[in-house]
LOMIBA-924121 format. One record per residue (C-alpha): z, y, x; residue number from 1. Coordinates in steps of 0.05 Angstrom, whole numbers, plus 5000, padded with zeros to 4 digits. Each point is the difference from the previous one (the first is absolute). Layout:
# residues N
<<Z; Y; X>; NUM>
...
END
This chain:
# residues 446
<<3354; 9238; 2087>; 1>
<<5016; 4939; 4951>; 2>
<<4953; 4991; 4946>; 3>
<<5052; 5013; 4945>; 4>
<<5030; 5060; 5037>; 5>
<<4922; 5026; 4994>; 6>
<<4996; 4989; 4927>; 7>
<<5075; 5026; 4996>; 8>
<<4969; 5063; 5022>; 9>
<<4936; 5006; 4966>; 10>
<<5031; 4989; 4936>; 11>
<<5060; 5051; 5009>; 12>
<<4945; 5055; 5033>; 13>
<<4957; 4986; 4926>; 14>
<<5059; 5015; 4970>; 15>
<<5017; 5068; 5040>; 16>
<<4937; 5017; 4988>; 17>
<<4996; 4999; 4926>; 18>
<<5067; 5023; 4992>; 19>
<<4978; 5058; 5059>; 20>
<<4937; 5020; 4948>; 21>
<<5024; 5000; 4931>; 22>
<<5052; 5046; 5019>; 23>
<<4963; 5047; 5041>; 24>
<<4933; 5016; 4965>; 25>
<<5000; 5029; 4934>; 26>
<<4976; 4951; 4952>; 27>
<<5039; 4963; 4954>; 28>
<<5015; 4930; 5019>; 29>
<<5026; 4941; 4970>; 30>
<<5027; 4931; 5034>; 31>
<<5009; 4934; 4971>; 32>
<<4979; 4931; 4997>; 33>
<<5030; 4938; 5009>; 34>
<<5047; 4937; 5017>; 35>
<<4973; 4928; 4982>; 36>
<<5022; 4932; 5032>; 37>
<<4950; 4943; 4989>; 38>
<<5015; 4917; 5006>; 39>
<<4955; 4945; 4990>; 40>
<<5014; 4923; 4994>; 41>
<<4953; 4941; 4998>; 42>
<<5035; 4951; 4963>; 43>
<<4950; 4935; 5019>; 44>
<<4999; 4973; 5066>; 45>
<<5054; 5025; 5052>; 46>
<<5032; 5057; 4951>; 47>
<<4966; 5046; 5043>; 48>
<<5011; 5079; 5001>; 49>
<<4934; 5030; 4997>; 50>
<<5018; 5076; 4995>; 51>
<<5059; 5042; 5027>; 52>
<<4987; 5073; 4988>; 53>
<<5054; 5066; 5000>; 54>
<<4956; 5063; 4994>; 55>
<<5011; 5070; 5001>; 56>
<<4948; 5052; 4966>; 57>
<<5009; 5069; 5021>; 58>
<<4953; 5048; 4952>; 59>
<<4990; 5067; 5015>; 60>
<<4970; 5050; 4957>; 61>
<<4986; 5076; 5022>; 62>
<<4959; 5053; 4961>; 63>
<<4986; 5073; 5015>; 64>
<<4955; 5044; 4973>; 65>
<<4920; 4968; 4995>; 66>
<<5028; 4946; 5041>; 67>
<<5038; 4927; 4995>; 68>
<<5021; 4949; 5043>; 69>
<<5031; 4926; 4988>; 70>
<<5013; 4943; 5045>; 71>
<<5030; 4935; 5002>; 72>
<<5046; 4965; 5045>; 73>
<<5014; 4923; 5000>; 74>
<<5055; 4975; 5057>; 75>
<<4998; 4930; 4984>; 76>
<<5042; 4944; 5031>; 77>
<<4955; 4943; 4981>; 78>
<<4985; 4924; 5024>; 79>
<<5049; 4956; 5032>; 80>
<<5035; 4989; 5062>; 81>
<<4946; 4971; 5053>; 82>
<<5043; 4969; 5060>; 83>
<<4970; 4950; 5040>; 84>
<<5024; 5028; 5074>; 85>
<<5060; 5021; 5020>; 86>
<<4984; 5071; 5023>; 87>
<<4969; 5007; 4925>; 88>
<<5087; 5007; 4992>; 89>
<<4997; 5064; 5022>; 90>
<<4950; 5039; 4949>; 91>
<<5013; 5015; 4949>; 92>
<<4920; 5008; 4971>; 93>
<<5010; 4912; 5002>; 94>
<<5072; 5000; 4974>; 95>
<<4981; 5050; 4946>; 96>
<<4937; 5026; 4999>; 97>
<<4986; 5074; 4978>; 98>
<<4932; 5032; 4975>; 99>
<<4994; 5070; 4993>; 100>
<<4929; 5020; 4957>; 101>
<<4970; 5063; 4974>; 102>
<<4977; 4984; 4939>; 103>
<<4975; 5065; 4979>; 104>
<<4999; 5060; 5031>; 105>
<<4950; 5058; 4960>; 106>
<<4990; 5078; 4991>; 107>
<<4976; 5036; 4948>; 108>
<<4970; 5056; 4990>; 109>
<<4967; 5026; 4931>; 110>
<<4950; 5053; 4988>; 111>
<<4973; 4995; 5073>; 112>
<<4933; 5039; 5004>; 113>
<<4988; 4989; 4919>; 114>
<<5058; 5015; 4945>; 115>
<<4988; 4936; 4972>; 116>
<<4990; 4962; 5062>; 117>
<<5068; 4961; 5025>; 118>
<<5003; 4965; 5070>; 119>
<<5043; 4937; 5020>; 120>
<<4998; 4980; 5076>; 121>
<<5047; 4950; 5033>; 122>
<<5009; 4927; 4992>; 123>
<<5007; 4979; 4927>; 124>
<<4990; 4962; 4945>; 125>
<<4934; 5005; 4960>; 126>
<<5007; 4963; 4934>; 127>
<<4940; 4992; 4959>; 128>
<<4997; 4966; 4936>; 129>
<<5038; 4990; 4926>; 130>
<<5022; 4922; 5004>; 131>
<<5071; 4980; 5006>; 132>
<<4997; 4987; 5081>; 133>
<<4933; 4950; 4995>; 134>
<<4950; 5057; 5020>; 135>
<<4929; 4977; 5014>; 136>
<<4986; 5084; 5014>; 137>
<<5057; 5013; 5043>; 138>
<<4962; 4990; 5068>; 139>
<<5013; 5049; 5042>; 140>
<<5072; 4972; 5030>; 141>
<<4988; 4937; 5030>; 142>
<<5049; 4951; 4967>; 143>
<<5062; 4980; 5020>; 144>
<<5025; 4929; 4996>; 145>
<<5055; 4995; 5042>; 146>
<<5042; 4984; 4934>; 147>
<<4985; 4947; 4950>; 148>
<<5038; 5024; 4943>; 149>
<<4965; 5073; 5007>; 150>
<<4933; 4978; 5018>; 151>
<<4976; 5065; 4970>; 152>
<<5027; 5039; 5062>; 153>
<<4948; 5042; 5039>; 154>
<<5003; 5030; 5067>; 155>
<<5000; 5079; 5001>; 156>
<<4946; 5030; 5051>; 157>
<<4994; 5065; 5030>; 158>
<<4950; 5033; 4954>; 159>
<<4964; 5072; 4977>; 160>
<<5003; 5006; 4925>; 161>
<<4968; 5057; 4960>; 162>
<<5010; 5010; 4929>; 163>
<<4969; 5050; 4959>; 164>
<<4995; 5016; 4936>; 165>
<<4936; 5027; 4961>; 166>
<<5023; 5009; 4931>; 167>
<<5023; 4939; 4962>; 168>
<<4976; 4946; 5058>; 169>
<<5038; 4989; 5070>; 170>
<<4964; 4983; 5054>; 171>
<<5028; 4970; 5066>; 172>
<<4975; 4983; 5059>; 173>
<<5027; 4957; 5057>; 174>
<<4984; 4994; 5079>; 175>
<<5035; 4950; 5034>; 176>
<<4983; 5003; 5071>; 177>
<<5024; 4936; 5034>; 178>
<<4998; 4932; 4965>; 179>
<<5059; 4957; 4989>; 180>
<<5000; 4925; 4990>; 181>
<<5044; 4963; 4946>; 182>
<<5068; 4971; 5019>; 183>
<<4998; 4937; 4989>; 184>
<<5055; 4947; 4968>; 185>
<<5064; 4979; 5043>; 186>
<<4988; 4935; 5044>; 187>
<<5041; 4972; 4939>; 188>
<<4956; 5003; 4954>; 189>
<<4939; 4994; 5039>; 190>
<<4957; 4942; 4999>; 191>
<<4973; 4970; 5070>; 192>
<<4938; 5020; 5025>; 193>
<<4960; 4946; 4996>; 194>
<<4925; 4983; 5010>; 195>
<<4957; 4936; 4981>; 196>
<<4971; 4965; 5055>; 197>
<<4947; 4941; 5007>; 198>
<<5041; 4924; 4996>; 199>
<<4985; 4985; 5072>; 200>
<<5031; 5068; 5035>; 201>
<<5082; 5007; 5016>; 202>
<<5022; 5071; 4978>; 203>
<<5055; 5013; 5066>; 204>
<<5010; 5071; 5002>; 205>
<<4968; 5062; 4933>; 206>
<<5012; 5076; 5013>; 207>
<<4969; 5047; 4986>; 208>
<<4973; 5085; 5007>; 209>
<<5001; 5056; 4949>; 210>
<<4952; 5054; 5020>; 211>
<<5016; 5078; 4966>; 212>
<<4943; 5051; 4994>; 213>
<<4989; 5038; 5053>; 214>
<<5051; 5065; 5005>; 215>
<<4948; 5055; 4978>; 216>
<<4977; 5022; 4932>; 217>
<<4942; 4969; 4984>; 218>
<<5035; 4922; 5008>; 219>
<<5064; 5023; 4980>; 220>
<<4998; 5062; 4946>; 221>
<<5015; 4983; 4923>; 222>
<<4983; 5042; 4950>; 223>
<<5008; 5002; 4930>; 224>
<<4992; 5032; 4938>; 225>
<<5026; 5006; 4921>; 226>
<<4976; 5050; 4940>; 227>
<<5064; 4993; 4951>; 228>
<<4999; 5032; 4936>; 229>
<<5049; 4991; 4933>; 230>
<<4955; 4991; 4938>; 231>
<<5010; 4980; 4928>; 232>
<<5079; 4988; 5024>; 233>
<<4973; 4951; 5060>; 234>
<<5000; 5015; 5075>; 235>
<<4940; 4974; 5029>; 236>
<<4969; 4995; 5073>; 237>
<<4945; 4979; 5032>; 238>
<<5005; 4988; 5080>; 239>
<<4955; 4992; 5059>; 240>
<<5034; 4970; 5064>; 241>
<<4952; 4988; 5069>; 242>
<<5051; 4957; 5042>; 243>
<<5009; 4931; 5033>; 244>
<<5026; 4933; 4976>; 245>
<<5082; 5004; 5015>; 246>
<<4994; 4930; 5009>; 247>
<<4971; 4966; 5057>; 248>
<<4935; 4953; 4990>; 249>
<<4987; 4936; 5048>; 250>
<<4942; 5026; 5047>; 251>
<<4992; 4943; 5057>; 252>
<<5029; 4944; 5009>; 253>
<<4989; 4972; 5075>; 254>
<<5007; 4926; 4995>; 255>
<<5024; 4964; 5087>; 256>
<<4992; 4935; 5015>; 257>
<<5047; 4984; 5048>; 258>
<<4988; 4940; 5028>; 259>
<<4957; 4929; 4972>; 260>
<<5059; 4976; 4956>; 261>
<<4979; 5059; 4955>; 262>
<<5061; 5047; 5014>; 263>
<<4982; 5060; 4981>; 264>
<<5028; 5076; 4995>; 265>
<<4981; 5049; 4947>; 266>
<<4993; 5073; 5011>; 267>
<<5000; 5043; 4925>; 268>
<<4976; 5072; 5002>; 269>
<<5016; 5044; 4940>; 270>
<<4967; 5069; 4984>; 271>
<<5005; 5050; 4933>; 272>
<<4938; 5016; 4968>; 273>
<<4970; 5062; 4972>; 274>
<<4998; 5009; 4923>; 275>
<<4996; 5055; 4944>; 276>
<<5043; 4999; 4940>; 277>
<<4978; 5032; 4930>; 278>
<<5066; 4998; 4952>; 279>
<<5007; 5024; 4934>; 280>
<<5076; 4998; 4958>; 281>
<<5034; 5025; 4936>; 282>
<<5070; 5005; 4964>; 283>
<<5027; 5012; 4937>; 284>
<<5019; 4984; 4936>; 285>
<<4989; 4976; 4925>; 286>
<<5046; 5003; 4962>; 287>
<<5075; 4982; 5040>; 288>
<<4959; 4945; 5054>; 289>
<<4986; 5034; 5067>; 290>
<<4929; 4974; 5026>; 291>
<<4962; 5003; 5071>; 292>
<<4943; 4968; 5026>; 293>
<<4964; 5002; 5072>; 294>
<<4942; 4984; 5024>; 295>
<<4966; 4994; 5077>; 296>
<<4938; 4979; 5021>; 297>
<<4991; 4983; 5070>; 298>
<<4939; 5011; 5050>; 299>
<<5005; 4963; 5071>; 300>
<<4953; 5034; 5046>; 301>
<<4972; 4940; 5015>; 302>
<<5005; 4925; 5000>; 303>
<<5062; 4966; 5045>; 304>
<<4982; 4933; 5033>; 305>
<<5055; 4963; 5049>; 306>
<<4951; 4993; 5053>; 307>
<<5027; 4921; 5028>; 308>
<<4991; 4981; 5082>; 309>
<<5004; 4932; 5025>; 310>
<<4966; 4967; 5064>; 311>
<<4952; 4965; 4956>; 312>
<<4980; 5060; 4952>; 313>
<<5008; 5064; 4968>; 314>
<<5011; 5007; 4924>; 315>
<<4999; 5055; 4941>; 316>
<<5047; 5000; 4939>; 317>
<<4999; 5044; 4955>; 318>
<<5071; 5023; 4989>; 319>
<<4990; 5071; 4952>; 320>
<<4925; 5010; 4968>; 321>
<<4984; 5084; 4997>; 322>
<<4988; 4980; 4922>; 323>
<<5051; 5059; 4963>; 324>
<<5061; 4965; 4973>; 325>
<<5054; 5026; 4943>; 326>
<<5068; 4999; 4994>; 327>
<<5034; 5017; 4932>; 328>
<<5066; 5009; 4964>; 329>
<<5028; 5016; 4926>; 330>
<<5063; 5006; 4974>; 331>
<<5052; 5024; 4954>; 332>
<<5072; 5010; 4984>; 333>
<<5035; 5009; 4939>; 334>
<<5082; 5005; 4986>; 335>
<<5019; 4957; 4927>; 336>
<<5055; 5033; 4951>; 337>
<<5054; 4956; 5031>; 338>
<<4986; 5027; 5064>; 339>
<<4960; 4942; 5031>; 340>
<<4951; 5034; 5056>; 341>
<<4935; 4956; 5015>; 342>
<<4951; 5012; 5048>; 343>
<<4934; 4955; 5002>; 344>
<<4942; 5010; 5051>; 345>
<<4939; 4961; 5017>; 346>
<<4968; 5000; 5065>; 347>
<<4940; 4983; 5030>; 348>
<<4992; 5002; 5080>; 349>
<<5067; 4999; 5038>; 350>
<<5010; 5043; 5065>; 351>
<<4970; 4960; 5047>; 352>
<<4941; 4962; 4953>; 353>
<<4931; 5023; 5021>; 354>
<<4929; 4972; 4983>; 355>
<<4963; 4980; 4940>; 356>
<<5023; 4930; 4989>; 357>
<<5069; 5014; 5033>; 358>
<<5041; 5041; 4946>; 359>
<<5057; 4968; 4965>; 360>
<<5036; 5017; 4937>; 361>
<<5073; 5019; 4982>; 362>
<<5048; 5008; 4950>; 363>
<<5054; 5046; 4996>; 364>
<<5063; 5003; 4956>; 365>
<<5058; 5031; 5005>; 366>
<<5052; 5000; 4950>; 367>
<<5062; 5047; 4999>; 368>
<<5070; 5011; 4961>; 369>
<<5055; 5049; 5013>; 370>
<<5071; 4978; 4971>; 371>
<<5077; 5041; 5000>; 372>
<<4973; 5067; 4996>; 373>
<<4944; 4989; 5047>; 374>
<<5053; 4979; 5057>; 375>
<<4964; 4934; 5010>; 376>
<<4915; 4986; 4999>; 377>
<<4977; 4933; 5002>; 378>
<<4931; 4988; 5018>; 379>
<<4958; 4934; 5000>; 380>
<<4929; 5008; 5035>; 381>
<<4948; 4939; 4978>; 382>
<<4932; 4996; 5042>; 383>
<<4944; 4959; 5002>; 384>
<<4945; 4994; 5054>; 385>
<<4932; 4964; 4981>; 386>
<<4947; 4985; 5051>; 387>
<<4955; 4963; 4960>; 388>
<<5001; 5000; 4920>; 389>
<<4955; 4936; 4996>; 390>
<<5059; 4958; 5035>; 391>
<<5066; 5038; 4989>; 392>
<<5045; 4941; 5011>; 393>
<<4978; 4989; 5076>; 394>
<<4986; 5072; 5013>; 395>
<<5051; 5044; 4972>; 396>
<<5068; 5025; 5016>; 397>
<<5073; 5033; 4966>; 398>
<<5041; 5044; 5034>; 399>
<<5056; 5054; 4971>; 400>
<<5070; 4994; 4988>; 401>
<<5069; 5027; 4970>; 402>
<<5038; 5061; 5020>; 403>
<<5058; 5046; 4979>; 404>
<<5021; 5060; 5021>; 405>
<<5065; 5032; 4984>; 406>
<<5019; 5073; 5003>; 407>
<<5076; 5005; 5006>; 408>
<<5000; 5075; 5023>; 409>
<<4956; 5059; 4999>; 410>
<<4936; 4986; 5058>; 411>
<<5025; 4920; 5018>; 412>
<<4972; 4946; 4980>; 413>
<<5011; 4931; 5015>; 414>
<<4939; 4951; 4997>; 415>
<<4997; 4928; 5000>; 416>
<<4941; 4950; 4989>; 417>
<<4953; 4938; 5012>; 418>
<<4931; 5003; 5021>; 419>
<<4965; 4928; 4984>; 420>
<<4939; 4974; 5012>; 421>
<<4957; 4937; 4988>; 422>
<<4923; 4981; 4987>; 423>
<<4951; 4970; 5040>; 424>
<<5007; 5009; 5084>; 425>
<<4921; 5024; 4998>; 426>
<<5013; 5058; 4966>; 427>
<<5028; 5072; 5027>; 428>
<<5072; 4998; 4975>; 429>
<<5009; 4921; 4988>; 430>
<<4989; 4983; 5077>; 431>
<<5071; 5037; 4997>; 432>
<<5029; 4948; 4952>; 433>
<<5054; 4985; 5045>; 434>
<<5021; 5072; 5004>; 435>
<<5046; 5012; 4948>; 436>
<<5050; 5049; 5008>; 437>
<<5065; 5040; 4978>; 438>
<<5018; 5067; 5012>; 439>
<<5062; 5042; 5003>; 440>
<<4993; 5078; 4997>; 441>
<<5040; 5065; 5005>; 442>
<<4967; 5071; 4992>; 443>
<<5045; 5069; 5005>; 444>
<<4951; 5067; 4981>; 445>
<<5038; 5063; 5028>; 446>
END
């Protein structure tokens, strides 16, 4: 059977299937979701398209007595057309490729065992933390980067979450039996892989090997958990996660001498470290400014060296030192008489900073006004990444842009933007200088 006759099939069964159970089990059900087209231009270089995305999100919600369920659909026809055969012609998955991904798929079930003791189980999203997307506590998803512009994305995982409820505090608990790495950015925005060799050796060929844990639970398990309570009008938390490092660290690097000339191959192994995670957050107000603040300290098990192989010798670098490092965030919003929405945040340690001495700071700020009876939002985002206060001008970079979004019926919206970039190439978002893009969106709710 062709490949899209398979996927022609899959998705219409999915579709039986949900249609078959919300009409035959008693339990009230509701199905909705979603239409969005998504188009991407780089206007430097080439004029290169850099996304083509048409999705379509199928929710379903059903709930019967003690017990819910939800899940997500996403059929996405996403990427480009990859020809470079002839008999590539012929299907379709390289003329237009379709994805079809569960992106949540949960039951639950409340007052299981204990009145005041719910149960979720099913893959889902566990979001931890008060910040406006920047969360330095929310660790228990491994992060999803597959998207620039939404870099605050994170992978749902099949997980067991209890929730119970002693008086005024609610306490949850999480089990997430098998680990899942990060997804990493599109080979468009990636960087190469590089690695610094001695003057007198040839790099010819790099690649390299990302070892998982081991499938069982003592390698793979995370587990987590949060005390939440609402006092003196704030929610507060504190949180305990025992997991890995979603983001592989540089273990070995084997270093082959090919011949006397000093060509030389480079094998790069990559593994994800063992770490615990004590988080504390809270939200609220004073007066009509909404405020939040996180805050994470970090524990590696134990210190990370790339262990480096050559003919000659063997070397040690320390890459991560089993020192405890933080991460923090604050922020507020406030919305001005004339209708003016701002929303500052300051962050320090992005996703993927770890170590003492390698935490950088940003700055957030995100400006918003809605005009014509709240039928069109314009939005300017301003950010600022700095590596090193002592030499901002050489280590420091901007990114952000304008947007505007107009609503000309009930659940559209049209969406149109830039997102720029500049600073200096050693930092994490000014190596992407060259990236700047502009985006076209449509989004239907039903």
């Amino acid at each position: 059977m062709e490949p899209e006759m398979k996927t022609f099939f899959l998705c219409a069964g999915i579709i039986l299937t949900i249609l078959v159970l919300t009409t035959s089990v008693k339990a009230e059900t509701n199905i909705g979701g979603y239409i969005n087209t998504d188009n991407r231009l780089r206007p430097k270089g080439d004029d290169q398209y850099t996304w083509n995305e048409n999705r379509l999100g199928l929710k379903v919600t059903a709930s019967a007595d003690g017990v819910s369920g939800f899940s997500e659909l996403r059929f996405r026809n996403f990427g480009f057309p990859d020809i470079q055969q002839t008999d590539r012609l012929r299907d379709s998955d390289y003329i237009q490729p379709l994805r079809l991904e569960l992106y949540e798929a949960y039951v639950d079930i409340y007052g299981l065992f204990l009145e005041n003791l719910d149960i979720r189980v099913g893959k889902q999203r566990i979001a931890w933390g008060t910040a406006d997307k920047l969360n330095v506590v929310d660790n228990l998803n491994p992060d999803d980067f597959e998207d620039i512009l939404d870099f605050s994305q994170k992978i749902p995982t099949m997980s067991l979450r209890f929730d119970y409820y002693p008086g005024d505090f609610i306490v949850t608990g999480v089990i997430v039996p098998v680990f899942t790495p990060a997804r990493s950015l599109p080979s468009n925005w990636q960087a190469p892989v590089s690695f610094t060799l001695p003057p007198e050796l040839n790099l010819r060929t790099l690649d390299d090997e990302v070892i998982l844990p081991k499938n069982r639970p003592q390698d793979s398990a995370i587990l987590g958990l949060r005390i939440k309570r609402t006092l003196l009008d704030y929610d507060w938390s504190l949180s305990y996660v025992y997991g890995r490092d979603e983001w592989a660290l540089l273990t070995k690097a084997d270093i082959i001498t090919i011949d006397t000339l000093g060509t030389t191959d480079v094998h790069l192994t990559l593994e994800y470290p063992r770490h615990q995670i004590v988080g504390a957050d809270m939200a609220g107000t004073i007066g009509d400014i909404g405020i939040w603040a996180e805050c994470a300290m970090f524990l590696p098990e134990k210190k990370i060296y790339t262990i480096i192989t050559s003919p000659n010798e063997t070397q040690e670098q320390l890459v991560l030192d089993d020192k405890p490092y933080f991460k923090y965030v604050v922020g507020g919003d406030y919305t001005f008489k004339n209708g003016i929405y701002i929303n500052g945040q300051y962050l320090h340690g992005f996703y993927t900073d770890r170590g003492v001495d390698n935490i950088e700071d940003y700055f957030l700020i995100a400006l918003e006004k809605k005009f014509f009876h709240e039928d069109l939002k314009t939005r300017m985002v301003i950010a600022a990444e700095v590596a090193n206060f002592d030499d901002i001008e050489n280590r420091s970079a901007y990114f952000g842009g304008p947007e505007l979004t107009y609503y000309p019926k009930d659940n559209i919206e049209l969406i149109t933007g830039s997102f720029l970039l500049a600073g200096d190439s050693s930092t994490q978002f000014g190596q992407f200088k060259e990236n700047d893009e502009i985006y076209f969106k449509v989004k239907y709710s039903f």
